[in-house]
Z-matrix of the N, CA and C atoms (Angstrom, degrees):
N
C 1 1.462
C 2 1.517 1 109.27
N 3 1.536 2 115.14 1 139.28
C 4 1.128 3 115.97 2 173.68
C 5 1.781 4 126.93 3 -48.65
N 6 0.981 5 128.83 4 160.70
C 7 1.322 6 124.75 5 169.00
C 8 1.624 7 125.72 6 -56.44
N 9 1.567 8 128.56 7 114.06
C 10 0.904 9 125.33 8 178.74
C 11 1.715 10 109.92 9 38.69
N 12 1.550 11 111.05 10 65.01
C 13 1.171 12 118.06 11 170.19
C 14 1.704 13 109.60 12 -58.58
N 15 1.014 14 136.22 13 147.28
C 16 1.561 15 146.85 14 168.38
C 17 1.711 16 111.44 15 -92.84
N 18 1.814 17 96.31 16 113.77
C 19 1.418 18 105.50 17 166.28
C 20 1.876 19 113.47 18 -99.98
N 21 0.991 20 96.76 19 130.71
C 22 2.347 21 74.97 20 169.96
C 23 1.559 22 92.96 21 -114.94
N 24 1.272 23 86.70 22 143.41
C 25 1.599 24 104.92 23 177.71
C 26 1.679 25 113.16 24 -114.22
N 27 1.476 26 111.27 25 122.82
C 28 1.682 27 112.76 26 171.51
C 29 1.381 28 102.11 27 -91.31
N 30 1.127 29 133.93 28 116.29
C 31 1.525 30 150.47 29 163.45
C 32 1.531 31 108.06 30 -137.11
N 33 1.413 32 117.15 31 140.21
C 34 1.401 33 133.98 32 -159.39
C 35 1.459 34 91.25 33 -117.80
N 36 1.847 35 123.60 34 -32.87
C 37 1.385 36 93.99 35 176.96
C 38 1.234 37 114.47 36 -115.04
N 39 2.256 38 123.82 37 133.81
C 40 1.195 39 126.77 38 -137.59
C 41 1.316 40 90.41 39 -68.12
N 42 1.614 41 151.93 40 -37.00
C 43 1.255 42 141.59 41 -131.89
C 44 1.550 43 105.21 42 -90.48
N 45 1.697 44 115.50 43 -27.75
C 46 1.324 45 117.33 44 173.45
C 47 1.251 46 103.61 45 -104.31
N 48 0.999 47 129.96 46 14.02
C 49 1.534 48 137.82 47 147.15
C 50 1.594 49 133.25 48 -71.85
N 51 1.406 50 96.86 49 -32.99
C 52 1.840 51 109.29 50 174.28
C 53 1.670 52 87.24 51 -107.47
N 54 1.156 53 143.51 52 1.47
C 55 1.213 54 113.17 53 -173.42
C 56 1.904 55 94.55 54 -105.74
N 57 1.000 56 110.44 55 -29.38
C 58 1.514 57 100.29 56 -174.26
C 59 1.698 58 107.45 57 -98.50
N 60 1.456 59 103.77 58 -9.26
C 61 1.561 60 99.97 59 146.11
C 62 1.409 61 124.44 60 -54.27
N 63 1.342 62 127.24 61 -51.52
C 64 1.418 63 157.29 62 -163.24
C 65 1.625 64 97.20 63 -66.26
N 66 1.449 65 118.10 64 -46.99
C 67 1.339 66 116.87 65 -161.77
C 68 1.549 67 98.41 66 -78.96
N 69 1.530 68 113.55 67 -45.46
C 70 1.152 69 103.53 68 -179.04
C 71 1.701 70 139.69 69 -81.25
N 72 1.125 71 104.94 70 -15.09
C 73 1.348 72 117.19 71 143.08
C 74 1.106 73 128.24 72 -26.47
N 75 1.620 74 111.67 73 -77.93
C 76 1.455 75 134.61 74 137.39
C 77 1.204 76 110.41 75 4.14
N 78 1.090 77 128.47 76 -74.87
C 79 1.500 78 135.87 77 -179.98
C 80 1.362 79 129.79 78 -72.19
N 81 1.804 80 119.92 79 -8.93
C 82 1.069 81 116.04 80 174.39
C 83 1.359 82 113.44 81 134.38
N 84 1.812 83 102.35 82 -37.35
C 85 1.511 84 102.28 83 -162.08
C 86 1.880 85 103.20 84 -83.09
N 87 1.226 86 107.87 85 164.59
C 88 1.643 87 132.02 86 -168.19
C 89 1.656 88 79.70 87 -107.18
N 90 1.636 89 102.89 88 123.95
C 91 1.438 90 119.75 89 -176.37
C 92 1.739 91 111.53 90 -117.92
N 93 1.250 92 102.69 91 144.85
C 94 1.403 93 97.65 92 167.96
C 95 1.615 94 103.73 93 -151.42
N 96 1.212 95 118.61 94 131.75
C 97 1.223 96 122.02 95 -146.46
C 98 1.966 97 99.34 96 -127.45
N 99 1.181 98 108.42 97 154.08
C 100 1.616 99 126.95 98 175.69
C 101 1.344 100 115.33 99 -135.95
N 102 1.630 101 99.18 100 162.37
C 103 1.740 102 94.95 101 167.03
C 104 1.465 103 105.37 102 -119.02
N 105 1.444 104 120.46 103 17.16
C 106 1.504 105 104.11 104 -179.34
C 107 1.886 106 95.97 105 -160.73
N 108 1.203 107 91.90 106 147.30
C 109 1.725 108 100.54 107 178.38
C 110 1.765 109 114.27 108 -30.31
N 111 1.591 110 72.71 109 -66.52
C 112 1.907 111 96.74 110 171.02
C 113 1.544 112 117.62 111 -30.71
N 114 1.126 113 128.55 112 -80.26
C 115 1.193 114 145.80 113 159.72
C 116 1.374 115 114.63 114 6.53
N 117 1.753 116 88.76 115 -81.25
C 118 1.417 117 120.29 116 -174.93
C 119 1.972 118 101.08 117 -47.75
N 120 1.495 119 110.14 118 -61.48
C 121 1.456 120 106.83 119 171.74
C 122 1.655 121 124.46 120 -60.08
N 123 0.980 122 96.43 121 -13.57
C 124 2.153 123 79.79 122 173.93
C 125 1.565 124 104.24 123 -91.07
N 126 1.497 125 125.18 124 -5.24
C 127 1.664 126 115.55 125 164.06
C 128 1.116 127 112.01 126 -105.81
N 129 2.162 128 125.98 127 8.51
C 130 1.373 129 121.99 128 174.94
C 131 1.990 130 111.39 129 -37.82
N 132 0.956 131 107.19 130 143.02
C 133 1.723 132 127.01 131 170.97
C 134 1.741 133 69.62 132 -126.34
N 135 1.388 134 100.30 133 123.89
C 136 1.763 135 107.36 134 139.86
C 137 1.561 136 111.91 135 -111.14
N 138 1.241 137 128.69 136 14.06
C 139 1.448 138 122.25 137 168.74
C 140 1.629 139 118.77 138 -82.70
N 141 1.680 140 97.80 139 -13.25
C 142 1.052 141 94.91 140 177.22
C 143 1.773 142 119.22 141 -109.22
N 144 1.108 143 128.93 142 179.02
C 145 1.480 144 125.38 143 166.07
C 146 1.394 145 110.99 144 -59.77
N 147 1.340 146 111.66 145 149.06
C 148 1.644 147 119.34 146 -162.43
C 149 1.690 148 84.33 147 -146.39
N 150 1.217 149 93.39 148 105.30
C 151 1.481 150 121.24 149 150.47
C 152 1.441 151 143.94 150 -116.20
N 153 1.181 152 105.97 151 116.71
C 154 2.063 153 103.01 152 -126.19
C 155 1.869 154 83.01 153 -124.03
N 156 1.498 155 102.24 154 138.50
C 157 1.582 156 107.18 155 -175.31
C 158 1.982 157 77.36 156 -140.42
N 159 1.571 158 99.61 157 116.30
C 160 1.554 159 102.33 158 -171.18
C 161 1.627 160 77.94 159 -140.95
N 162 2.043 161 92.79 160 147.85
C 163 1.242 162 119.25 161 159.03
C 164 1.624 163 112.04 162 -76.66
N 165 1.266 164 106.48 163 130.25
C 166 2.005 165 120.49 164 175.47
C 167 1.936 166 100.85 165 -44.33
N 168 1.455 167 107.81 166 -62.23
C 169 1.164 168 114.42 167 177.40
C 170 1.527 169 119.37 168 -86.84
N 171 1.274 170 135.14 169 120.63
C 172 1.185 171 167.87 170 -159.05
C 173 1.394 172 136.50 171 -147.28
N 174 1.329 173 146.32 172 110.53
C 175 1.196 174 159.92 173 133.80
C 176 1.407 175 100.74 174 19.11
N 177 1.549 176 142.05 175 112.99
C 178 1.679 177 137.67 176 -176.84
C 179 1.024 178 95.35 177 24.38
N 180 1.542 179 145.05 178 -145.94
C 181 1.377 180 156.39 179 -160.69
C 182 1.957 181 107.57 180 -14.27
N 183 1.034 182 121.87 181 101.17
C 184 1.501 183 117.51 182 166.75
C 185 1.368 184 124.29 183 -63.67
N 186 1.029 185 119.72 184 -176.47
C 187 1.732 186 123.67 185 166.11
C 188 1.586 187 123.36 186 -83.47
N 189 1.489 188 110.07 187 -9.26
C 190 1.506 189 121.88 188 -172.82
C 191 2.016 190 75.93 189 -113.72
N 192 0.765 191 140.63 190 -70.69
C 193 1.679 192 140.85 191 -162.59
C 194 1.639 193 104.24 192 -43.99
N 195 1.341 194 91.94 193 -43.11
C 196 1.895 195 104.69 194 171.42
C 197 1.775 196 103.43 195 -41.40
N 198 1.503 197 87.60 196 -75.40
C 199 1.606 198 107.77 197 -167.71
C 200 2.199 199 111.08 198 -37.01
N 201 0.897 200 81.14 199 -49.36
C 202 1.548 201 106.00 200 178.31
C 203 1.459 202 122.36 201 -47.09
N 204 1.875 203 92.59 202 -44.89
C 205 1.362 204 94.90 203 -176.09
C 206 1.808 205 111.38 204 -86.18
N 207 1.150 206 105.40 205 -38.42
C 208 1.672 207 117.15 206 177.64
C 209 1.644 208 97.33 207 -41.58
N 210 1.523 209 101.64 208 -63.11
C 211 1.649 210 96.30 209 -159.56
C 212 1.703 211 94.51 210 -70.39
N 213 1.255 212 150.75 211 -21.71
C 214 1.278 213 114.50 212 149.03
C 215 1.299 214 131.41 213 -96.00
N 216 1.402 215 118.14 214 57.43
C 217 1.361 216 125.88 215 154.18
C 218 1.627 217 106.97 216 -126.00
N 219 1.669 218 104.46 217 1.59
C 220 1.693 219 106.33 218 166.40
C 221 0.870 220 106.73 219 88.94
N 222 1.575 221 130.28 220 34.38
C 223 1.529 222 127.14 221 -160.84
C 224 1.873 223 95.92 222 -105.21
N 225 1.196 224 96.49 223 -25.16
C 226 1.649 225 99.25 224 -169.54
C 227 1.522 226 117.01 225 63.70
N 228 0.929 227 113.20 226 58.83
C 229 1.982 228 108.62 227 -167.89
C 230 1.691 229 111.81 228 -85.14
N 231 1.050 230 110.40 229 161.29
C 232 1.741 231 129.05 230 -174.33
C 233 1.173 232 103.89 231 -95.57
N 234 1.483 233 145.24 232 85.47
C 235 1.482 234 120.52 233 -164.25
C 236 1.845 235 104.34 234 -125.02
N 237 0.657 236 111.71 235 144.72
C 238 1.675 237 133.04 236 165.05
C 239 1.432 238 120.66 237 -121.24
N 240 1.670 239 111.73 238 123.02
C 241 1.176 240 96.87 239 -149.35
C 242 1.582 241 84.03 240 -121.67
N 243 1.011 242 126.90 241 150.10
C 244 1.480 243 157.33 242 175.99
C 245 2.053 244 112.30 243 -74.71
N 246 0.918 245 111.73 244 123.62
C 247 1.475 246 97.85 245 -152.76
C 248 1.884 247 103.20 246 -149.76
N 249 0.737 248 134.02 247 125.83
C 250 1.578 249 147.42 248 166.11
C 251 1.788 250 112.20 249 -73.71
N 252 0.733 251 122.80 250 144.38
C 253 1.563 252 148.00 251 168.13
C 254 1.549 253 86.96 252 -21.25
N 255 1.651 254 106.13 253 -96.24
C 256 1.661 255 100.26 254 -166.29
C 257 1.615 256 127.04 255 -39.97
N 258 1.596 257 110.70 256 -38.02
C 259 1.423 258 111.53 257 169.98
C 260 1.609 259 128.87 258 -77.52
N 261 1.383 260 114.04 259 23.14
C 262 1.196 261 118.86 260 153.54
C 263 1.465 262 132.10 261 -28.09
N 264 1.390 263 116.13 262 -67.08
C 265 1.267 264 127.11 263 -140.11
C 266 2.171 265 84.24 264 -83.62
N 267 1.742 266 90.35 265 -49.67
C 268 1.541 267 80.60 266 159.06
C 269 1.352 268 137.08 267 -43.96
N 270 1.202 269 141.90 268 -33.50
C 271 1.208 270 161.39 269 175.91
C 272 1.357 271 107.18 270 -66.22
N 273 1.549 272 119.48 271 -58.02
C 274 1.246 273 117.99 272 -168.41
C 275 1.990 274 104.02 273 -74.98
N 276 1.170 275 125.64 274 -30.03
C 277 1.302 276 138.85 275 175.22
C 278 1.587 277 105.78 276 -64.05
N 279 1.435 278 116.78 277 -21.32
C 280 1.511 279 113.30 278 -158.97
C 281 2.106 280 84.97 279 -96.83
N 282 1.672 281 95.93 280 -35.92
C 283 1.471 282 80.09 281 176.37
C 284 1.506 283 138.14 282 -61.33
N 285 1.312 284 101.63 283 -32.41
C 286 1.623 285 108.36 284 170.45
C 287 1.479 286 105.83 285 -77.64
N 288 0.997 287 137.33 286 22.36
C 289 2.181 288 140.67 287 153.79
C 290 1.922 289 92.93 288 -97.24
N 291 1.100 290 114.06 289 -23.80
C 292 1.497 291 106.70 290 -170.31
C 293 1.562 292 108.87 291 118.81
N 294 1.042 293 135.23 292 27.67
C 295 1.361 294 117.67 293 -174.90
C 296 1.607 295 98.28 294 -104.30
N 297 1.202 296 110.30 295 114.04
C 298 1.814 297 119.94 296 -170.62
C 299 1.746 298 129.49 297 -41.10
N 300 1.483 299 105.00 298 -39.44
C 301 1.406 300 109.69 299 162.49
C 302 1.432 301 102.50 300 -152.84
N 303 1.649 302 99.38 301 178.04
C 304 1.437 303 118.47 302 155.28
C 305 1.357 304 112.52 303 -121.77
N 306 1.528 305 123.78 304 166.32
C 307 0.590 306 113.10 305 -173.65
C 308 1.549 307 103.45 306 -148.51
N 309 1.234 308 130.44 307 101.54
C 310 1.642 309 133.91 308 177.26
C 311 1.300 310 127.36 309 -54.41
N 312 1.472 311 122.54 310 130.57
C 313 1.293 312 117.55 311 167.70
C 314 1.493 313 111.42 312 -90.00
N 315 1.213 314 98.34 313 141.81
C 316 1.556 315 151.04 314 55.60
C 317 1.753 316 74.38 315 -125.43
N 318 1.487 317 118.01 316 137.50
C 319 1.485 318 140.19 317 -174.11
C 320 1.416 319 101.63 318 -86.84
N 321 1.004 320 142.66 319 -161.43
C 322 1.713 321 170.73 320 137.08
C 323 1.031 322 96.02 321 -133.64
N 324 1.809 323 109.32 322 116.08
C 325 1.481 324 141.65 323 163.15
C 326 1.739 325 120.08 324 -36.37
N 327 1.913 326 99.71 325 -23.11
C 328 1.861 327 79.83 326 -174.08
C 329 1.773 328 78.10 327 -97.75
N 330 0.891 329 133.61 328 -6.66
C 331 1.680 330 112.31 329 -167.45
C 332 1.433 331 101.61 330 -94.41
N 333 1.433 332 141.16 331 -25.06
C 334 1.123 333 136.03 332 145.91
C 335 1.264 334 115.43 333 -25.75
N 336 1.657 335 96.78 334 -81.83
C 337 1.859 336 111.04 335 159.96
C 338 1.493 337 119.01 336 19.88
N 339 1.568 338 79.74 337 -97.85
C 340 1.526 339 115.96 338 155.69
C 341 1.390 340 138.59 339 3.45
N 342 1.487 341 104.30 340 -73.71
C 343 1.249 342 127.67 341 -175.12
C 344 1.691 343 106.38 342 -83.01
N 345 1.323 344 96.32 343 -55.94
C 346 1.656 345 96.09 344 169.16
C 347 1.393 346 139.79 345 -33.49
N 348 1.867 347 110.56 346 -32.11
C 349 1.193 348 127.40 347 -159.27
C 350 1.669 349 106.38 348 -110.49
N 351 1.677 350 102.00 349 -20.00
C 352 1.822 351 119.94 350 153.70
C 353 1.441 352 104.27 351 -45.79
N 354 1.770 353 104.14 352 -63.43
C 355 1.473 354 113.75 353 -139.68
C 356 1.758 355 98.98 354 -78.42
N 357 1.766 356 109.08 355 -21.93
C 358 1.514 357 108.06 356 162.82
C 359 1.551 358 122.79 357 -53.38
N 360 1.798 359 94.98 358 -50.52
C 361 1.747 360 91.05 359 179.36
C 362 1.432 361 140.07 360 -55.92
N 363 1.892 362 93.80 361 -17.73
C 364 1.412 363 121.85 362 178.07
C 365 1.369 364 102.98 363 -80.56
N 366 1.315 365 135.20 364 -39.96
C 367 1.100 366 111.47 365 -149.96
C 368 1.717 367 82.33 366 -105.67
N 369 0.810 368 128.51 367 -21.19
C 370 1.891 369 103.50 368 168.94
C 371 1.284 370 108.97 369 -65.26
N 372 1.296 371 114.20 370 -53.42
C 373 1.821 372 107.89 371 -164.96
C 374 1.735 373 91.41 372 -43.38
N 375 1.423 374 118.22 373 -71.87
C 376 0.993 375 129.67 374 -169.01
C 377 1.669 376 115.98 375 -22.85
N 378 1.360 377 95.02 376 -62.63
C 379 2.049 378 103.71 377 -178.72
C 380 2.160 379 96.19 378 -64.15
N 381 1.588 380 115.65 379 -26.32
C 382 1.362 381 100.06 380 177.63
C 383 1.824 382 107.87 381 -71.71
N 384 1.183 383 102.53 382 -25.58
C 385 1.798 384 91.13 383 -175.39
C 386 1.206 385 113.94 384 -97.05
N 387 1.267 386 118.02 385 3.71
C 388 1.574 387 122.01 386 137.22
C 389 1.311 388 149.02 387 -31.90
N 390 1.853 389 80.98 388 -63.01
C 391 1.505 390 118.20 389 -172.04
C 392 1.519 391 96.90 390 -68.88
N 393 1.753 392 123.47 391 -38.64
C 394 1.224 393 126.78 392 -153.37
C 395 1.817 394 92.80 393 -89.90
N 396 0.996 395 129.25 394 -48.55
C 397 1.389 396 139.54 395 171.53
C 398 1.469 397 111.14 396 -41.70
N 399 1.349 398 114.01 397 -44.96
C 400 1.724 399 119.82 398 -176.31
C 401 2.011 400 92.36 399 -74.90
N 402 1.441 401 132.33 400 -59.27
C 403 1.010 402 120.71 401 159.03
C 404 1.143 403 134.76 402 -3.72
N 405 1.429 404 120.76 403 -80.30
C 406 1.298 405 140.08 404 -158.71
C 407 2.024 406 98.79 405 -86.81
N 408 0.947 407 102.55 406 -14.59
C 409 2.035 408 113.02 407 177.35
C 410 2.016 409 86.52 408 -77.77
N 411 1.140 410 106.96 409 -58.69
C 412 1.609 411 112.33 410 -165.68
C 413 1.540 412 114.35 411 -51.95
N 414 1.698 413 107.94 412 -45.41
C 415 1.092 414 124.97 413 167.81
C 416 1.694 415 135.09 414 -44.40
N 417 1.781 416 74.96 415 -49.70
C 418 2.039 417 91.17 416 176.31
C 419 1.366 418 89.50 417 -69.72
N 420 0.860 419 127.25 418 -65.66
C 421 1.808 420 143.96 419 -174.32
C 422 1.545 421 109.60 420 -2.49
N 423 1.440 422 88.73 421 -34.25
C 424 1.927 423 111.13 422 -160.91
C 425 2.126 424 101.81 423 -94.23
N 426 1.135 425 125.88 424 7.92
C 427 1.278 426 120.97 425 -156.75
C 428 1.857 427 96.09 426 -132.60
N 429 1.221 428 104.22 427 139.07
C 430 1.578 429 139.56 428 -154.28
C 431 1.662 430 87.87 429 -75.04
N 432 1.396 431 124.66 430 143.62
C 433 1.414 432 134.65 431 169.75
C 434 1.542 433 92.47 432 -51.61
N 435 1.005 434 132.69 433 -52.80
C 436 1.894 435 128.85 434 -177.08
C 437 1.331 436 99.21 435 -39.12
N 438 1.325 437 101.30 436 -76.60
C 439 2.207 438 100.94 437 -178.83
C 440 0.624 439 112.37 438 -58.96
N 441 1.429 440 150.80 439 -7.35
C 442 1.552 441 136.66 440 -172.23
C 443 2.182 442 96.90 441 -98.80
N 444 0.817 443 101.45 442 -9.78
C 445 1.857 444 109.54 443 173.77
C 446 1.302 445 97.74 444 -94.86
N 447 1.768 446 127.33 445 -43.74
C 448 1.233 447 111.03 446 -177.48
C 449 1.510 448 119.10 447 -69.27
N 450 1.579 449 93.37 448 -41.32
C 451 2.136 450 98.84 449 175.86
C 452 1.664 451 104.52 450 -69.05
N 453 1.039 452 161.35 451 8.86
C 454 1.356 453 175.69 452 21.12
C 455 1.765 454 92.20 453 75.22
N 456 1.330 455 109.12 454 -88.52
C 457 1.102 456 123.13 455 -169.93
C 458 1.303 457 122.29 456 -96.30
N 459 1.381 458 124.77 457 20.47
C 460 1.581 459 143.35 458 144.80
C 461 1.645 460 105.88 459 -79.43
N 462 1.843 461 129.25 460 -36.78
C 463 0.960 462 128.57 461 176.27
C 464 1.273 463 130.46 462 -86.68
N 465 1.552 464 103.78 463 -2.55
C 466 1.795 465 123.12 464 -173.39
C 467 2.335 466 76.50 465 -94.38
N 468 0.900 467 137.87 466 -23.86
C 469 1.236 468 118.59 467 178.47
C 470 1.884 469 102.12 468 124.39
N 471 1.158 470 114.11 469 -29.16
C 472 1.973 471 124.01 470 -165.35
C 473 1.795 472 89.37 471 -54.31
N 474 1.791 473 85.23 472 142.82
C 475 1.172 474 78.04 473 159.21
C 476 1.735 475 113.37 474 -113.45
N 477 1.435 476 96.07 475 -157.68
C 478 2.049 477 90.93 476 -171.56
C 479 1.177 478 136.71 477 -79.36
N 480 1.250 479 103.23 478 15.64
C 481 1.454 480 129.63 479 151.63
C 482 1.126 481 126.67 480 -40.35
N 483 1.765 482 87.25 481 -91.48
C 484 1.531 483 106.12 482 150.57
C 485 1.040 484 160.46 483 -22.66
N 486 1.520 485 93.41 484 -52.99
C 487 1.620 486 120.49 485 -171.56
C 488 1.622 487 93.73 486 -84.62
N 489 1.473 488 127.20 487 -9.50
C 490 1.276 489 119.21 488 175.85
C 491 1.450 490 117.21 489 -99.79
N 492 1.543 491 104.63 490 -18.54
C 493 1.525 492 114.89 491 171.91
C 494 1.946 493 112.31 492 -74.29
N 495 1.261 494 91.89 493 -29.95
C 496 2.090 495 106.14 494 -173.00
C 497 1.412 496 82.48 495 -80.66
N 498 1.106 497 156.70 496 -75.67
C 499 1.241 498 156.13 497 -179.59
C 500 1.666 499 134.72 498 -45.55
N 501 1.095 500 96.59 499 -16.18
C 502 1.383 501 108.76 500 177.47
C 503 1.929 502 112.91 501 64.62
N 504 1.371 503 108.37 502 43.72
C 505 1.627 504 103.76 503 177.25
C 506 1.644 505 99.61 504 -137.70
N 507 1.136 506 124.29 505 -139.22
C 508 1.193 507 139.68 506 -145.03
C 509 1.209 508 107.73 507 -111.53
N 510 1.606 509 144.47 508 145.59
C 511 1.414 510 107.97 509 152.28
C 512 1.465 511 126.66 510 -68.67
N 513 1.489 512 101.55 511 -13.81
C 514 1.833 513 104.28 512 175.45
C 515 1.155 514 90.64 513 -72.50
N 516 1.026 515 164.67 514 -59.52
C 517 1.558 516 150.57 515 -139.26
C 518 1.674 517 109.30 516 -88.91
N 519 1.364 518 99.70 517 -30.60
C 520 1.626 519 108.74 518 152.47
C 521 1.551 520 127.88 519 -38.27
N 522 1.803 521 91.79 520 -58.63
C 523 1.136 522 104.96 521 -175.19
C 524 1.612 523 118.34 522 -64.43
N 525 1.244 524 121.04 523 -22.94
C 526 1.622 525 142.95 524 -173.57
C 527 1.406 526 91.86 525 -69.49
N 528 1.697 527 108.61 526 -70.41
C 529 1.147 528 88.30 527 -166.86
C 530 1.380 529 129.52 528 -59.24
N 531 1.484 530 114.41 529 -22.86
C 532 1.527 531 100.55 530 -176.40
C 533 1.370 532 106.45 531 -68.69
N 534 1.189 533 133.95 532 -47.55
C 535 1.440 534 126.17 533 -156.48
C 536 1.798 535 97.06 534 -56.65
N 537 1.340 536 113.72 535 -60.77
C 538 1.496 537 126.53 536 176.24
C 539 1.632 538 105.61 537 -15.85
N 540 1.582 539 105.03 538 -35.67
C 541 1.712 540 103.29 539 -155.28
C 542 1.426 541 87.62 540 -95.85
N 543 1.586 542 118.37 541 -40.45
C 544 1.614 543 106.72 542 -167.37
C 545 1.419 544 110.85 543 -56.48
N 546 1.716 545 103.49 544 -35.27
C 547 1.318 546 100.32 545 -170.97
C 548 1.769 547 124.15 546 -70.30
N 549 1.238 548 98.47 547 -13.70
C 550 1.705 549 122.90 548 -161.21
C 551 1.574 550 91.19 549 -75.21
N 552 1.661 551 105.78 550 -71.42
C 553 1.165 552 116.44 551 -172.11
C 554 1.798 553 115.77 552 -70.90
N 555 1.560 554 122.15 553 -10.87
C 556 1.640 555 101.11 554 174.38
C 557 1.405 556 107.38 555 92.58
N 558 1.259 557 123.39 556 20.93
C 559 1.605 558 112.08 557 -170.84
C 560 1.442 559 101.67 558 -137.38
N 561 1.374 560 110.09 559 109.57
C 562 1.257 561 124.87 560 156.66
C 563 1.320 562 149.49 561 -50.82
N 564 1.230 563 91.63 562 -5.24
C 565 1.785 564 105.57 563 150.83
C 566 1.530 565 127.58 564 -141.49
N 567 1.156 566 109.24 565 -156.85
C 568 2.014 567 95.27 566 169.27
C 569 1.363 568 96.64 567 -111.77
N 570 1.297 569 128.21 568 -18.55
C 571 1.494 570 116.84 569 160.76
C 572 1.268 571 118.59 570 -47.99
N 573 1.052 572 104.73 571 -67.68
C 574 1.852 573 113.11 572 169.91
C 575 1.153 574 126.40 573 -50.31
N 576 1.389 575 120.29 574 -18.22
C 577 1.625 576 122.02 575 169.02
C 578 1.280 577 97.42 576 -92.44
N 579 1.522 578 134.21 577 -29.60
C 580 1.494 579 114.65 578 -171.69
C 581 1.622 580 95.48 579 -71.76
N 582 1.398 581 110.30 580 -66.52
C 583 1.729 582 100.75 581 176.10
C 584 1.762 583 113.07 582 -33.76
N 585 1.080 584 143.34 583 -2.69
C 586 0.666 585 122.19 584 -173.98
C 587 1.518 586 114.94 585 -112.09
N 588 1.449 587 108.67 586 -22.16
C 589 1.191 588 127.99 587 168.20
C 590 1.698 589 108.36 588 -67.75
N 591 1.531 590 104.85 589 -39.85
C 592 1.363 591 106.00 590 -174.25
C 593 1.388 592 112.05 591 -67.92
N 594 1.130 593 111.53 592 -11.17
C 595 2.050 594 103.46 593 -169.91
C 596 1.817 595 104.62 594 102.68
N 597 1.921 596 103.66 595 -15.79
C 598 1.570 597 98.06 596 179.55
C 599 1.330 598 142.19 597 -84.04
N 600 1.662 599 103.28 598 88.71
C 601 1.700 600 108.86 599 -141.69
C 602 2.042 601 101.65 600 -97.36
N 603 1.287 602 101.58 601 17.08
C 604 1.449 603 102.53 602 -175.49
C 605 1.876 604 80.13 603 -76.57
């Protein structure tokens, strides 16, 4: 695990607020803690990984309303949400939107643990396929309206034949452009440029 990874926790009541601060500490992670959604958003960093341990019930903004709002502001967050008996069914509904666990009170400290150190792995990969997504945007960024018709139709499958007959040029000039793009974009094959065109950054 990274060094003093950072969890923030939204909890409204202070006593399970310093206590699951306390545990996780304990364990390594660098904590920063709130009592209200709000809060927590006027010190958002979205450049960084957001690994979010929020109570279901909350003061206006909830712990599922939280979740909701991050992922449409594109934040992609790791969240585990803290949850009581009756808000179950909520919980289990919040998991199929993506929210990584729940977690019931009265908890057991290693299954908290647990979930916490999931919702870390999630939320780094997550800020890494970000990082790799903003990349490969910068990259295209760099390529001539010409290549961007040829990578178009390098990713529909044509080959440079084609793509010189749909275009009206050469297949040598076909051929230019592709290399132009492999070289632009960093990808050592055309597999790897189609994944890359596709969004498929595994």
């Amino acid at each position: 695990m990274d060094s003093e990874p950072t969890v923030f926790i939204v909890e409204d009541d202070t006593g399970m607020r310093n206590a699951v601060t306390l545990l996780l500490r304990s364990a390594g992670f660098a904590v920063r803690s709130y009592p209200s959604a709000e809060t927590f958003l006027m010190e958002l960093d979205a450049s960084k990984p957001i690994c979010l341990l929020a109570d279901v019930r909350l003061p206006k903004m909830d712990g599922i309303a939280l979740f909701r709002h991050l992922v449409g502001l594109g934040v992609e967050p790791a969240v585990v949400v803290i949850t009581g008996h009756g808000d179950i069914p909520m919980a289990v509904a919040a998991l199929k939107e993506g929210v990584v666990d729940f977690i019931e009170k009265p908890f057991d400290p290693g299954v908290l643990l647990e979930s916490v150190r999931d919702a870390w792995r999630r939320a780094e990969a997550n800020q890494e396929r970000k990082a790799v997504a903003a990349d490969i945007e910068a990259r295209r960024s760099t390529l001539s309206p010409r290549e961007l018709d040829v990578l178009k139709l390098l990713t529909q499958g044509h080959l440079n034949k084609v793509i010189a007959a749909k275009l009206g040029m050469s297949t040598r000039t076909a051929e230019h452009h592709r290399a132009r793009i492999m070289e632009k974009m960093g990808a050592r094959s055309l597999s790897q440029l189609v994944k890359m065109q596709l969004g498929i950054l595994s």
